[in-house]
N, C-alpha and C positions, 0 to 999 in steps of 0.2 A: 500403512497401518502404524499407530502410535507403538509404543514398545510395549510390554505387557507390564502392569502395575502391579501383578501377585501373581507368583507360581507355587502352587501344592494342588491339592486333589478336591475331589468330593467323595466321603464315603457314604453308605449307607448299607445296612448288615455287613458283610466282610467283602462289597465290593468298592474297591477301589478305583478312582476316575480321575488318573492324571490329568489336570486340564490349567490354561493361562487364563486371566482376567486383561480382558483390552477396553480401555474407556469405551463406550457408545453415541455419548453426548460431544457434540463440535457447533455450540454458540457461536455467529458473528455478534461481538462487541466492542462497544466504542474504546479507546484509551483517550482517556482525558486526564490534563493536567490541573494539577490543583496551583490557583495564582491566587496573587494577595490584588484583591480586587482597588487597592488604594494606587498600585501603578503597575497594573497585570504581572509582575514580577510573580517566576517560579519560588513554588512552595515547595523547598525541601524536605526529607525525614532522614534520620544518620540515626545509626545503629552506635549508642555511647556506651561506658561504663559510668554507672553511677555515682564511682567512688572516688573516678579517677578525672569524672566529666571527656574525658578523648575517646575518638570514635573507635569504632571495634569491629575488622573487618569478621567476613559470615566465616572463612575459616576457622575464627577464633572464639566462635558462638557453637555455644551447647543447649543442650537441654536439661532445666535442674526442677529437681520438687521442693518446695518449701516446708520441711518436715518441723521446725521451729521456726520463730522468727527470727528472719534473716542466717538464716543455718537450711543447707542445701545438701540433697544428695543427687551427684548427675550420672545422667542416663544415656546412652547410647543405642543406636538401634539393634544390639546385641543384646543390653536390656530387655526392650519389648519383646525382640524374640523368646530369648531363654524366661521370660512371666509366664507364656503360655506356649510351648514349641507346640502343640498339633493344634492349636486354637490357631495359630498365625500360621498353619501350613494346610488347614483344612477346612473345607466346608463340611460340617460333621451334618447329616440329613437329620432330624429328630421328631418331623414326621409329615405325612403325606395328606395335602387338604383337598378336595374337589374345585376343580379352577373355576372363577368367578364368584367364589364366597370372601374372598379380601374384598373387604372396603375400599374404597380409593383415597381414603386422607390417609391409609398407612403405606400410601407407593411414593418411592424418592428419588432413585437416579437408576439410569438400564446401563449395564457393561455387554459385554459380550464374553460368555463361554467358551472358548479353543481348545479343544485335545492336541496334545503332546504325539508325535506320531505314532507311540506306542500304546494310546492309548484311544486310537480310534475306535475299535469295535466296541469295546465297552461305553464309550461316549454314545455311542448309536442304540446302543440294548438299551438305554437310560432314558433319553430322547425318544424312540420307540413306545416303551413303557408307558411312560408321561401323556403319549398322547391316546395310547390305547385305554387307559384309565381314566384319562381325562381329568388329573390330578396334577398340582405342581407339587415342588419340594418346598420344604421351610430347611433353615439351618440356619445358622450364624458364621460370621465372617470376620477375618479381623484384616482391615487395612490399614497400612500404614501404622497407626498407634489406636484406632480405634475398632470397638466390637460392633456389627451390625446384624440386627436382624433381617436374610435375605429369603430371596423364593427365586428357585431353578423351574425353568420351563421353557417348552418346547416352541420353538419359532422356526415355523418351514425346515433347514437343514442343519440349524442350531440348536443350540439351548442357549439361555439369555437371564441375565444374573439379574435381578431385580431391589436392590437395596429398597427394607423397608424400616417404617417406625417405629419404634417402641411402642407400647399401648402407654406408660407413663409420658412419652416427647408431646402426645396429644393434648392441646387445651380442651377443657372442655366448654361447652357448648349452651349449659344451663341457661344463663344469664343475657344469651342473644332472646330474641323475639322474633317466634317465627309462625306463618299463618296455621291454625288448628287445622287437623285432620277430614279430609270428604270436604263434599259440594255445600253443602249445610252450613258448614261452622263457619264458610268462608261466605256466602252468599253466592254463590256462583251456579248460575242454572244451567240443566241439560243441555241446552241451544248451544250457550259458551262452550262448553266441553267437547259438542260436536265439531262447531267451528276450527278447536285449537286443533281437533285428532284430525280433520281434513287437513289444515295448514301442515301439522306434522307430515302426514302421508304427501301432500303435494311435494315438499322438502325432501323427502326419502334418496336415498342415491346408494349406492356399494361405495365401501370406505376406499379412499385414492389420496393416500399422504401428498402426492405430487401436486394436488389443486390448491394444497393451502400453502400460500409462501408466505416471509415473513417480510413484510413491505414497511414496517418503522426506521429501519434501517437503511433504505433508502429516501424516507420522506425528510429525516432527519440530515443527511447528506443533502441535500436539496435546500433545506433549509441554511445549511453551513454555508453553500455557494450562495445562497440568494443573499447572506450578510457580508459575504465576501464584495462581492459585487456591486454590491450596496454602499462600501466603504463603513459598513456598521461592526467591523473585528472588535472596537474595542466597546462597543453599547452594551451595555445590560439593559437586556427586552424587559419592560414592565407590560401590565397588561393592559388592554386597550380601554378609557372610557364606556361600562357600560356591560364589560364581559365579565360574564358571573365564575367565580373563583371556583365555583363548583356546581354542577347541573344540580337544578330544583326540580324534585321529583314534582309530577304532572300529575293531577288527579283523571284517570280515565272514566269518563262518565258513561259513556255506550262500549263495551269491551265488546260487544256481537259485531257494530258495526265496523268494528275497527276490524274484527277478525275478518270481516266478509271481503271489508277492501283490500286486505293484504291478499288475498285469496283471486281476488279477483286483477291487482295488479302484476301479481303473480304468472296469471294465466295470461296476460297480457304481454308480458317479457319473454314468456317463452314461447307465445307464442308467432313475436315478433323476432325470435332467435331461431325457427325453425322457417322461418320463410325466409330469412337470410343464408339459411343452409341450403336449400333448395334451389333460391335465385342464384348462388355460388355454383353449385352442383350443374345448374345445368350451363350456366357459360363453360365450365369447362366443358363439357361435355359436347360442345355447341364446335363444327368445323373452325378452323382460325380463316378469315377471311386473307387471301394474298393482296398484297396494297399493288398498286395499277402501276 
């Protein structure tokens, strides 16, 4: 496990809940180099002074605010601290919502919640609570140098820190164009609406994180070796004669019958995925012949 990124508490009324913050998120991503594409030569970046033009190693780098121009007051991470001591040492609760009423454009990053070992049972009365309520927490949180708005909730033997939006971080949405409201406004009849809630329900499954991997990441490796191989390291790919820079949306003329075939090729995949199970199933199950 990573090291923990913040140590203080959660309160709410006069209970207190020792607990660590450990990242949740672990992306595979690529590192790529930035070349000067005129003789693939590495592109540097150097940390300089301005005034002095020579470079400036990270020990000798601070943090400063520009309170005038070119007039600085610098700051330290003893700064941030002492701005707000219990804001940077606590998750302060401020109040308790019914889970599933957040929107999802104000969800950002999951860490994970840890009790201190002294502060197990009270981690568990919290966690407990949460789910017998059927409520999360809101509070705010300050990491590293910034304040967030987060939501505590219960996850199987955890509680799980949910970093969320501001309501101001939101664009808003006025000025997109989006289909009006009902089967009416849109043109779309009963048939169609059956169709799509059969597709839906054929699609139905219990949620299994393990079925979805993230395969760009290998197509793209793939890709790398196939230029390797190719002897094409130093080509810049343009695109081929005839391939559109961007898919042209399709006007769909029959959307019933488009639903019926999906439904119907549907039925036909699985149900050539269940005679494969079966023809498996019973060879093994079938004696092994001894060879002569």
């Amino acid at each position: 496990m990573a090291r923990a990124l913040w140590k203080g508490a959660i309160t709410f009324g006069l209970v207190h809940v020792p607990v660590e913050i450990y990242p949740a998120e672990e992306g595979e991503e690529f590192k790529f180099s930035m070349l000067d594409k005129r003789d693939l030569s590495p592109v540097g970046y150097k940390r300089y002074s301005k005034e002095s033009g020579k470079e400036v190693p990270w020990r000798d780098v601070v943090k400063g605010y520009e309170y005038e121009k070119d007039r600085y007051v610098v700051l330290s991470d003893e700064d941030f601290r002492r701005a707000n001591q219990k804001a940077s040492q606590t998750i302060e609760i401020e109040a308790f919502v019914p889970a599933g009423q957040i929107p999802p454009e104000f969800f950002e990053t999951p860490y994970y919640l840890a009790p201190t070992e002294r502060g197990q049972k009270v981690y568990a009365l919290l966690r407990e609570t949460l789910r017998a309520t059927e409520r999360v927490a809101i509070g705010q949180v300050v990491i590293r140098t910034a304040q967030h708005l987060a939501m505590v909730t219960p996850t199987d033997r955890m509680l799980m820190l949910m970093l969320l939006r501001y309501a101001d971080e939101l664009r808003g949405a006025e000025s997109l164009n989006f289909p009006g409201k009902g089967l009416k406004a849109v043109g779309l009849s009963a048939k169609e609406l059956a169709l799509a809630k059969r597709l839906v329900d054929d699609m139905t499954e219990d949620w299994n994180a393990d079925r979805f991997k993230d395969t760009y990441h290998r197509d793209l490796m793939h890709r790398i070796d196939e230029k390797i191989k190719q002897g094409e390291t130093k080509e810049i790919t343009k695109p081929e004669a005839g391939e559109a820079a961007e898919p042209k949306s399709a006007k769909i003329i029959d959307l019933a019958a488009l639903l019926k075939r999906s439904l119907d090729e549907g039925f036909a995949q699985r149900k050539g995925a269940t005679t494969r199970r079966r023809t498996k199933a019973r060879a093994n199950a079938s004696p092994k012949r001894k060879r002569a």
